[in-house]
N, C-alpha and C positions, 0 to 999 in steps of 0.2 A: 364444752370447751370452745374459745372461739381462734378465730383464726390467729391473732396476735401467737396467742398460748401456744398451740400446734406449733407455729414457726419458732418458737421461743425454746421450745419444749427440743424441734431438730439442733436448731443451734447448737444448744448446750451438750447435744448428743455427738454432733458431729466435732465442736470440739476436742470432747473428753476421748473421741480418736484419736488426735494429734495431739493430744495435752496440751491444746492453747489456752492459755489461762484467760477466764472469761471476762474481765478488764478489757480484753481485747476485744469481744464483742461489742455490736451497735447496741444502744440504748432503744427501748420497743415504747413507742406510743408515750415517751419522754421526752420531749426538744431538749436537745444539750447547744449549750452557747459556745463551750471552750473547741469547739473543731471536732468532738468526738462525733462519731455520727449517730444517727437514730433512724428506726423503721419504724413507720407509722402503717394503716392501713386504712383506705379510705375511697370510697366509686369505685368499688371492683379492683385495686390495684395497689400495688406494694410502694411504699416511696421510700429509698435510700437517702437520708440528706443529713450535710452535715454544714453546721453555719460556727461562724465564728466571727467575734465581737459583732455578735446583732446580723451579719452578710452571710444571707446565705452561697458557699462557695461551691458546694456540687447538690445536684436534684437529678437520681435517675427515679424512674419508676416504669414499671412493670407489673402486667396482672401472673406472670408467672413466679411460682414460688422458688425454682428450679435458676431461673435466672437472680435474682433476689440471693441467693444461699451463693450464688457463686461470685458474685459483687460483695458480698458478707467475710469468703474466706480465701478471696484474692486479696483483702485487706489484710487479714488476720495472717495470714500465711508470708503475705508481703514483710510486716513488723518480726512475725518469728525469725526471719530469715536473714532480717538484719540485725538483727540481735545475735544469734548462728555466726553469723560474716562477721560479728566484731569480736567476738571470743574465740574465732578459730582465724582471727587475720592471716597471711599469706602475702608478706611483703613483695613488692614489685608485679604482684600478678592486679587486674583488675579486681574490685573487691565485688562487683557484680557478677561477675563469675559463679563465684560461691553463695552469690543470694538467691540468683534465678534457678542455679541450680537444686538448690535446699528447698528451697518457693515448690518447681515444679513435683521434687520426692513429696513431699507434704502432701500438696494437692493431689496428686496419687495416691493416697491412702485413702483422700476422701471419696474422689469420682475421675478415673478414668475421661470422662469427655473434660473435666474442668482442668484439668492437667495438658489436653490436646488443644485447648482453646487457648490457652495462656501459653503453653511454648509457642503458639502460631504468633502472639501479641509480643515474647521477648523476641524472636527472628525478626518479625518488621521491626523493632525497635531496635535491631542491632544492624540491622540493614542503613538503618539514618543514621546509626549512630553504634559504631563497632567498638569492640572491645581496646581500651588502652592500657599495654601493657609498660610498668615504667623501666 
């Protein structure tokens, strides 16, 4: 089994915990052009990258798998969550509200620290930029 497989193999695993439908997952050792992203692996290290018309627009990488998985279902969790926030809208309230919130339960199911990490990232980001209620 090589390492792509293994990482491929959790994905699909951690997933089918949140039942996020795997559409939502990065494409593995596949360049995609339309923005979806892909994990490649390659000198010891993971790369998250996702390019669109030909530019590439984000490149992390990482030799950690652990990091890579959590960059994988902040994404995934991210989309679930707005999808969530538009079938249970809540007029006049911020509709961030109900994403971040639904985001951080998800990511709770997966890992505990990726849930401590990402409410750390919506408090700074609500610190710049607070919630608007209409």
């Amino acid at each position: 089994m090589t390492i792509l497989d293994d990482l491929t193999n959790q994905m699909i695993q951690l997933a089918g915990s949140i039942d996020a439908p795997t559409r939502l997952l990065p494409s593995i050792g596949e360049e995609k052009l339309d923005s979806h992203p892909y994990v490649d692996y390659h000198n010891s290290d993971y790369h998250y990258i996702v390019r669109e018309r030909g530019k590439e627009i984000l490149h992390r990488q990482t030799a950690s798998m652990d990091e890579l998985l959590f960059w994988v279902f902040e994404a995934v969790t991210f989309e679930m969550s707005v999808a969530y926030e538009l079938s249970h809208r809540e007029p006049h309230r911020d509709p961030r509200r109900l994403i971040f919130q639904h985001q951080l339960h998800l990511l709770a199911k997966l890992n505990a620290t990726w849930e401590s990490r990402q409410e750390r990232e919506v408090e700074d980001l609500l610190r710049h930029h607070p919630f608007t209620e209409k």
